[in-house]
C-alpha positions, 0 to 999 in steps of 0.5 A: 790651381794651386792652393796658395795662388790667394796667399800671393795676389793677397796684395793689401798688407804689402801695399799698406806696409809701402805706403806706411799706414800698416796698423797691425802687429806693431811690437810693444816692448813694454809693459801693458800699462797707460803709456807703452814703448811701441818701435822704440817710441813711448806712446799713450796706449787707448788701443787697450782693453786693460780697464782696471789697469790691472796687468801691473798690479803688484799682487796680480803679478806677486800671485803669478811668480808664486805660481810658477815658483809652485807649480812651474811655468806649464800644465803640459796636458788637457783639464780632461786628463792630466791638466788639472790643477788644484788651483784651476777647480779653486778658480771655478769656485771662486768665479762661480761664487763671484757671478752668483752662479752654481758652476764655472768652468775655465777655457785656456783662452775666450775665443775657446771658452764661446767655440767650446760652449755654444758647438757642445750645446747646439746640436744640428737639431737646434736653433742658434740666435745671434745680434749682427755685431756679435763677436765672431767667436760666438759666431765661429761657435755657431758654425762649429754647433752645425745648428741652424743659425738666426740674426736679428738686427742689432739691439733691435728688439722688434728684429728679435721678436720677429726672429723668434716668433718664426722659429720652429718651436719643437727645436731647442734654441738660444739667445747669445748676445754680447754684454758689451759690444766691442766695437759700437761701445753700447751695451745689450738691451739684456731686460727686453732680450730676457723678456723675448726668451721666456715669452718664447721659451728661448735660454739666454747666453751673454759674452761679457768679454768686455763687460766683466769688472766693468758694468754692474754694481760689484763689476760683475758684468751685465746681468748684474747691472741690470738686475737679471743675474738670476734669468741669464742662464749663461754668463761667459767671460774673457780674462784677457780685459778687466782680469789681466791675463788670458783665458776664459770662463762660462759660469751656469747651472751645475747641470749645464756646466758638467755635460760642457765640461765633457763635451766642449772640445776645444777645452777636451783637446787644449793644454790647461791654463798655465799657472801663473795665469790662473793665479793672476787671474784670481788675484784679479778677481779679489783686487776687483772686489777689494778695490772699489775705486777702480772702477769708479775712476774708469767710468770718471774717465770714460764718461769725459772721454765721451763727453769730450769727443762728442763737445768736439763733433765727433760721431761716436754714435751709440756708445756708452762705456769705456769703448768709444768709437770715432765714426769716420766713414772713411778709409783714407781719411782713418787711415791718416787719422790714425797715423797722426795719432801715432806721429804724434805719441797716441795708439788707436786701432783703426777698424775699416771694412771687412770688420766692419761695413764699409761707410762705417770705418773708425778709430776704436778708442778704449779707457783704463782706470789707470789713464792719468787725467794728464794723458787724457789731456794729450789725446784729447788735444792730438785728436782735436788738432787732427780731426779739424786738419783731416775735416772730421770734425 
């Protein structure tokens, strides 16, 4: 058989692309900003996950053209060897400080940072745990550990219990659980995941991709909103949100950090950081903390955007932050949701199955701080017109 007979009875995207309800690889030729130019036509971006509306801030791109003004535009080698840069080990120090943790180490991109951290520490001696909507990357990770793998129920800590209670506890084995769940827009329940760990003698990973510069008092994701920055052993997180750029971080013990450090092969084997994302990175990290009133006015906007979807008699089911979910339950139906939205000068991203089960297809929306009240009018408007004309609401 040859190989690539899947490549051609693989008939889905052409057929979507005929019928003109492709959702996927639409260029931008503009900045990441509130409103984009997507094939030639300006639209309000809430595909994005740019909460801060950071990827514009002057001293985050002020800091990346001094970097590469410096340093050039590449690292043309590994952390391991050749790839370091003073200013990735000035990084660290500064994220390790930022997350109340001893030691930080800085992948190349997020899907790494999980791949890296959870296949250097499980071995096939261990026992991984993970929510059934974790992000595939940490269940790529598990694979890639070749340890044995356990799923509780979403958020469901009885389902954890259980899970946990029936492990084989001679093994090593962790908890690893999303901060901010990308899709459901609903947040771990991280006290009762903390409490099941040292009831059971389980260490806690949490990827606060979506998290970081959203939740907690300082923006420093969800064990700081909940008070357990101590207790979460492990706190992982993306660049490519709230910081504005790419890459990715895992901050812990020094201990824990150094043996990922040698052993994470998908930081080993991978260029380093280019320099005008570490910089912006860093940047991102003191505008975060110098400018307060960003994340108030994302969590002013996200709260309306909720209240309002839901005044409308949309299902939003159980979301909480600035990720808000519209459920539809039906392809066709969010299919067509979505391309009214775009006629009409709004991106979303719809989500249908296998993403996610089929029943259970939506538009994912999310909100920036950058979102002009003027802007969240116009969606507010495109999406009531067009869920009472598709009978979604």
């Amino acid at each position: 058989m040859d190989i690539f007979k899947k490549c051609v009875e693989f008939t889905a995207a052409r057929d979507a692309r005929a019928a003109g309800l492709y959702p996927y690889f639409h260029p931008l030729s503009s900045a990441q900003e509130p409103e984009v130019t997507i094939d030639g036509k300006r639209m309000i971006m809430i595909g994005s996950n740019n909460y801060l509306g950071l990827t514009t801030h002057p001293r985050v791109k002020e800091a990346a053209i001094r970097a590469v003004e410096k340093f050039g535009t590449g690292c043309t080698g590994s952390r391991f060897l050749t790839g370091t840069l003073d200013m990735h080990n000035e990084l660290e120090s500064k994220l390790a400080k930022f997350l109340n943790k001893e030691a930080a180490l800085v992948f190349s991109t997020g899907m790494q940072t999980n791949l890296g951290v959870i296949s250097a520490l499980g071995t096939k001696d261990d026992i991984l745990v993970t929510d059934k909507y974790d992000h595939a990357s940490i269940l790529d990770g598990c694979r890639l550990s070749y340890s044995h793998m356990r799923r509780f129920q979403h958020n469901d800590m009885p389902s954890l219990e259980r899970v946990l209670h029936g492990l084989d506890h001679t093994k090593g084995h962790m908890v690893i659980v999303d901060g901010i769940y990308s899709m459901e827009g609903d947040i771990a329940d991280l006290p009762q995941i903390v409490r099941l760990c040292h009831k059971y003698d389980s260490r806690v990973l949490v990827d606060d991709a979506h998290a970081l510069g959203v939740l907690g008092a300082h923006g420093r994701g969800t064990a700081e909103h909940f008070g357990l920055e101590r207790e979460t052993d492990l706190i992982m997180g993306t660049f490519s949100k709230s910081f504005a750029a790419i890459g990715g971080v895992v901050a812990g013990d020094f201990l824990v950090i150094d043996y990922i450090r040698h052993f994470a092969r998908s930081m080993i084997f991978s260029a380093a950081l280019p320099p005008a994302l570490t910089a912006a990175v860093s940047a991102a990290v003191d505008v975060l903390q110098d400018e307060p009133q960003l994340r108030t006015r994302l969590w002013d906007n996200a709260n309306r955007m909720l209240k309002e979807f839901k005044a409308m008699g949309y299902d939003t089911g159980i979301a909480c932050t600035p990720i808000i979910p519209l459920m539809i339950g039906s392809q066709e139906k969010a299919f067509a949701l979505w391309k009214y939205l775009m006629d009409h000068g709004i991106f979303a991203n719809p989500v249908m199955s296998p993403a996610v089960p089929e029943g259970r297809e939506m538009i994912r929306t999310s909100f920036s701080a950058a979102h002009t009240d003027a802007q969240l009018d116009r969606v507010l408007e495109a999406f009531r017109t067009a869920g009472r004309m598709l009978g979604v609401i």
